[in-house]
N, C-alpha and C positions, 0 to 999 in steps of 0.2 A: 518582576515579570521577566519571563527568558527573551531573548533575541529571536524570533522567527523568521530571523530571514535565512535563505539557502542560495547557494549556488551549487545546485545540482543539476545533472545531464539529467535527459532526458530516459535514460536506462535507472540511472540512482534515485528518478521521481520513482519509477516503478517499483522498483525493487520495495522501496520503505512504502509505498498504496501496498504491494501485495502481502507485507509483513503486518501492516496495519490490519489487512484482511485478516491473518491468521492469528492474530490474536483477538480477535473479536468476540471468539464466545469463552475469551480469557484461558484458555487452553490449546497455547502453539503445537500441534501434536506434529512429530517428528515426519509424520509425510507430505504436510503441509511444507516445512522450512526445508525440507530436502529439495523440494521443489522449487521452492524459490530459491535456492544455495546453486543451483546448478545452472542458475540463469543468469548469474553475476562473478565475477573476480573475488574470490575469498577475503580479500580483504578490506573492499567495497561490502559483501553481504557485512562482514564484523562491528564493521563503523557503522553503520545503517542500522544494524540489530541493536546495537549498545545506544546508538542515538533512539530509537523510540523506546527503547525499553525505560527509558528516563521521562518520554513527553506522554502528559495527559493528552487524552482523546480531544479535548479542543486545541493545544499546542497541534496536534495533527495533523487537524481539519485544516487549522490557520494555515500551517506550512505548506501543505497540499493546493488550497486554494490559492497562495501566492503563487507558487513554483507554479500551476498549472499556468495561470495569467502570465508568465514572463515567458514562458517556450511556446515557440508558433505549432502546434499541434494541427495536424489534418484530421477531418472526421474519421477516415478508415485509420488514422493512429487511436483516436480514441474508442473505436469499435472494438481493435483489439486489446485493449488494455482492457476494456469492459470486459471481454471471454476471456483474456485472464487472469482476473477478478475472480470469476463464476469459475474456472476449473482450481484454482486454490481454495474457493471455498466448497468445492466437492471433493476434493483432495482425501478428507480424511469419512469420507462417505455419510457426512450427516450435512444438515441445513437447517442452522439452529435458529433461532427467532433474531438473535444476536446477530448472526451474519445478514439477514434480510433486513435489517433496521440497518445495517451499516451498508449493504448495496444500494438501499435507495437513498443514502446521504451522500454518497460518492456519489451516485448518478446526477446530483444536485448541484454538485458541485466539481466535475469534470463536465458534463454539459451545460 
C-alpha cells in the first residue's frame, strides 16, 4: 500500500483536485492542463502531474480527503475551489458523465 500522506499547501491541494478533475473522463486535453499550468510554478504543476499520474482514483480521494482535514479552509475558500472545479471541467467544452460522477464525490468530500 502507498504512503498517503501529504504535506501540501494549500495552492498544491488545488492544483492536483483540478488535475484530478481533468483527467476524469481519462482524457487530459491540452486546454484543460494549460489552465491549470498557469495557475501554479512549473515545477510544482510537474511534481503534482507525475504524482497523480501514478495514484489510482481511490489513492486520490484518500489524499484529498486527508489534505482537506489538516488545512483550516473557510467556506468562501471552498466556494472557490468548487467554480474551479466547474470551469476546468468546461475548459474543454464538454460535460461528460465522468466529470459529474467526480464533481459530486469532491462535493462529498471537500464539504
Amino acid at each position: 500500500m502507498k504512503n498517503n500522506a501529504t504535506h501540501w499547501s494549500k495552492a498544491e491541494l488545488k492544483v492536483y483536485i483540478l488535475l484530478l478533475c481533468a483527467k476524469a473522463d481519462s482524457i487530459a486535453d491540452p486546454e484543460e492542463l494549460n489552465l491549470i499550468r498557469c495557475r501554479i510554478a512549473p515545477e510544482n504543476f510537474d511534481r503534482l502531474y507525475n504524482e497523480i499520474s501514478h495514484d489510482d482514483e481511490d489513492e486520490s480521494f484518500t489524499k484529498i480527503e486527508k489534505t482537506i482535514s489538516k488545512l483550516d479552509y473557510s467556506h468562501m475558500e471552498l466556494a472557490e475551489l468548487k467554480k474551479e472545479i466547474r470551469v476546468v471541467f468546461s475548459a474543454d467544452g464538454k460535460f461528460h458523465i465522468t466529470e459529474y460522477n467526480l464533481s459530486r464525490i469532491l462535493d462529498n468530500i471537500i464539504y
